[in-house]
ZAMARGU-4260 file (C-alpha; in steps of 0.2 Angstrom, whole numbers, plus 5000, padded with zeros to 4 digits):
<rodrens>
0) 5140/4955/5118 | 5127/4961/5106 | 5120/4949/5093 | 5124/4962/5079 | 5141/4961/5086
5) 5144/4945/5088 | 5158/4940/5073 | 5155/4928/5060 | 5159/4912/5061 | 5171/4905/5049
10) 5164/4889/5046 | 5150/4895/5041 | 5149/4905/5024 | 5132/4906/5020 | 5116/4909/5032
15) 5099/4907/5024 | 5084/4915/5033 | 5067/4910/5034 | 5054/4920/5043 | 5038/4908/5044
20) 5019/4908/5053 | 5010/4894/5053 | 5018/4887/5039 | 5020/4868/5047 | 5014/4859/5029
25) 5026/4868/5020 | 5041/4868/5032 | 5048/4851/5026 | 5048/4853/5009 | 5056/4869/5007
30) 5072/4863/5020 | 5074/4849/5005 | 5073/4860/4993 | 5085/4870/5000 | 5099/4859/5005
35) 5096/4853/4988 | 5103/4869/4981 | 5118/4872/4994 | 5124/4856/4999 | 5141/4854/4991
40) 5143/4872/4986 | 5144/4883/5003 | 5147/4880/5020 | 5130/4887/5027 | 5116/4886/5041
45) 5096/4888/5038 | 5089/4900/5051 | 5070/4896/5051 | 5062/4912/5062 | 5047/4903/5070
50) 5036/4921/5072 | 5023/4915/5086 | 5017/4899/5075 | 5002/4894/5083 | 5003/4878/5072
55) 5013/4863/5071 | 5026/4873/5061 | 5040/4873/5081 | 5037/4854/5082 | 5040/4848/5061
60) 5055/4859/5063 | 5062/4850/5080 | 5059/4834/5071 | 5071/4838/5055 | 5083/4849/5067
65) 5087/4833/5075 | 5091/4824/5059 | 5101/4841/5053 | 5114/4850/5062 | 5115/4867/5052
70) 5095/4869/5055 | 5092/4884/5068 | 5075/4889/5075 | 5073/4906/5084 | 5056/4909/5089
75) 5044/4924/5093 | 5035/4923/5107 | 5020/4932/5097 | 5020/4937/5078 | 5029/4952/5077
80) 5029/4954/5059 | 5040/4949/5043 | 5052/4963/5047 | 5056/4959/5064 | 5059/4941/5059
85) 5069/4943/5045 | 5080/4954/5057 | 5081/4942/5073 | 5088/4929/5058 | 5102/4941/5053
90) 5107/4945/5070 | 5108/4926/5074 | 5117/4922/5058 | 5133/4916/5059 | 5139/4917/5040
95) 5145/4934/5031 | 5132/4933/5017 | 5115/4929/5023 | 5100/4927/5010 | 5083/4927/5012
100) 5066/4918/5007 | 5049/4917/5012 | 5043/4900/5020 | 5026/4895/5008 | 5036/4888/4996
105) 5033/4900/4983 | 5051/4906/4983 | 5060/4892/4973 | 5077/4888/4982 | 5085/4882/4965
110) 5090/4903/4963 | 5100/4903/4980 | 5116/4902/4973 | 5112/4914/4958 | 5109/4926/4972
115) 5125/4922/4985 | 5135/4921/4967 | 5130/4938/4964 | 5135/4944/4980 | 5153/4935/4981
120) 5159/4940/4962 | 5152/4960/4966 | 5163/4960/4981 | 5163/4975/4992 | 5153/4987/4978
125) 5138/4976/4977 | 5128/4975/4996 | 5111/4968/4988 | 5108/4954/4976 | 5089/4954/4975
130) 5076/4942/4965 | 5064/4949/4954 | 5050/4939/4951 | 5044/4934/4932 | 5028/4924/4929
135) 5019/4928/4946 | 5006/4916/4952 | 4995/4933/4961 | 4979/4936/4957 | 4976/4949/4942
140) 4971/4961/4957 | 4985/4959/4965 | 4997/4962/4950 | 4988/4979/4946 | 4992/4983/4964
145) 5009/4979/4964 | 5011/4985/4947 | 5004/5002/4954 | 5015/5001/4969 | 5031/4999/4961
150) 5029/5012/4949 | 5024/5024/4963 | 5038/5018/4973 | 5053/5021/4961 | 5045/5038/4955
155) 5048/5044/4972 | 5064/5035/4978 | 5071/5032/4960 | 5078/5014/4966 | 5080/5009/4950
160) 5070/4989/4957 | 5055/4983/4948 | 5048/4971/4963 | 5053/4974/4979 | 5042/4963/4985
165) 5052/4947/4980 | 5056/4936/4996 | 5074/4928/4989 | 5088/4941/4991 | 5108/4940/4996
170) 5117/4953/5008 | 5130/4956/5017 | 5128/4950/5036 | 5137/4969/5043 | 5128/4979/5030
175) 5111/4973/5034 | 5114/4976/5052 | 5121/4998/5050 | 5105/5001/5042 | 5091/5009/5053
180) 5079/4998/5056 | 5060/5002/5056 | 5044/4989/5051 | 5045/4987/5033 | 5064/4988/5034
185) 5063/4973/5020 | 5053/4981/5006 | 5064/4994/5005 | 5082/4986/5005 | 5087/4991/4987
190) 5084/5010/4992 | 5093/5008/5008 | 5106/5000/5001 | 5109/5012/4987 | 5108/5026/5001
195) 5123/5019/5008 | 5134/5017/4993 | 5131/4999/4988 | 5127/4994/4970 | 5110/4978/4968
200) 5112/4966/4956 | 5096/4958/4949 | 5089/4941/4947 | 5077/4937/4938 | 5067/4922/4946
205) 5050/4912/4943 | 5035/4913/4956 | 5025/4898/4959 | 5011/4893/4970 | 5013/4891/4988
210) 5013/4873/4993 | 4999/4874/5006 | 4988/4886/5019 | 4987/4904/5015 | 4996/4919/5016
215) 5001/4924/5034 | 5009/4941/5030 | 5005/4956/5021 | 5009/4961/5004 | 5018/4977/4999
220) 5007/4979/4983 | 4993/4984/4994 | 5000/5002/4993 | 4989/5010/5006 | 4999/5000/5019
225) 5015/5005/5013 | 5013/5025/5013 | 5019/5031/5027 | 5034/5020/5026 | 5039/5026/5009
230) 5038/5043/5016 | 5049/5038/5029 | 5061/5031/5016 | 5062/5045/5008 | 5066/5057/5022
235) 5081/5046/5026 | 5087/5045/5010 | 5087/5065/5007 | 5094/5069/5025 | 5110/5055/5021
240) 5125/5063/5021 | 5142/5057/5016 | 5150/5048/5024 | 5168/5056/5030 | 5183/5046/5030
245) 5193/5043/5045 | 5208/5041/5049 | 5217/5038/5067 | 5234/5049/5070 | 5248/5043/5079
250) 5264/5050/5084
</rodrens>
């Protein structure tokens, strides 16, 4: 059976997903910070995507995931991308709800629950609870770009998000997992998910400096990366149509 098939298993609620590359200073204190937020609150797993780490990142997680049961690593045999990490975690999760951070620490676990809250009390409307970031710790280069990027971005799709570029974010395991998928699926969720009839709830969450190292993956506020993606984007969302509703007939 396909992993995107597989059904969810029920004693698990909740799975957090961590794509990482050479992350190996960074991976022990994020897991504390994150069993920190959830322990007591939600049945869940932490699904670290190792994404052809060439670091100690595979041998500090072995060491905690013999001390923890509900740590999971899948691992890429070379560096795919944050995309195609992000989506090996989802297929592998076991929990309905799966949310998401990036693994240098600058997503601060504490707005977990916010997020899987906002996903639980929106019930079937709401597919998307996404963090948007206040008080970035970017370069003032980087904040003209993203700022340019954004604004380019919801003139053309009209998603209605004001950082797309924020690594925590809450979905729904099944509605993840109908989308088409393409690299860069990750920067465009709340456009996606508007294109297929769910509502976002927004966040509001503080950046912070990573913990240690350097970035590993591209940002999305370097707009000339992102072009041709946002044109993709935006032929799928004007060739959606609706959806028909069916129903099987019986004698």
């Amino acid at each position: 059976m396909s992993p995107d098939l597989l059904p969810s298993d029920p004693a698990v609620a909740v799975s957090i997903v961590v794509p990482v590359r050479n992350e190996a200073d960074n991976v022990a204190p994020l897991i504390a910070e994150i069993v920190a937020a959830l322990d007591g609150r939600w049945a869940y797993e932490i699904i670290y995507v190792n994404d052809g780490s060439t670091d100690a990142t595979p041998e500090r997680l072995i060491e905690i995931m013999k001390q923890r049961g509900n740590l999971r690593q899948i691992r890429h045999e070379i560096s795919t991308g944050q995309s195609a990490a992000v989506r090996s975690g989802v297929r592998a999760a076991r929990g309905s709800i799966v949310a998401t951070l990036d693994g240098d620490g600058q997503n601060n676990p504490a707005f977990l629950p916010d997020l899987i809250s906002a996903i639980e009390r929106g019930g079937e409307r709401v597919g998307l609870a996404a963090g948007q970031r206040v008080g970035r710790k970017d370069t003032g280069f980087k904040k003209i770009q993203s700022r340019i990027a954004n604004g380019v971005r919801n003139a053309i799709l009209r998603d209605g998000t004001r950082d797309t570029g924020c690594g925590l974010k809450a979905f729904r395991r099944d509605v993840f997992l109908a989308m088409p998928y393409f690299d860069g699926l990750h920067r465009f969720l709340p456009a996606l998910m508007r294109r297929e009839g769910y509502g976002i709830a927004y966040v509001d969450v503080t950046d912070r400096p990573r913990h240690s190292g350097v970035s590993n993956y591209g940002f999305f506020d370097r707009l000339w990366i992102g072009i041709m993606d946002l044109a993709g984007v935006w032929w799928l969302i004007r060739r959606k149509k609706p959806t028909p509703i069916a129903t099987e007939v019986t004698p």
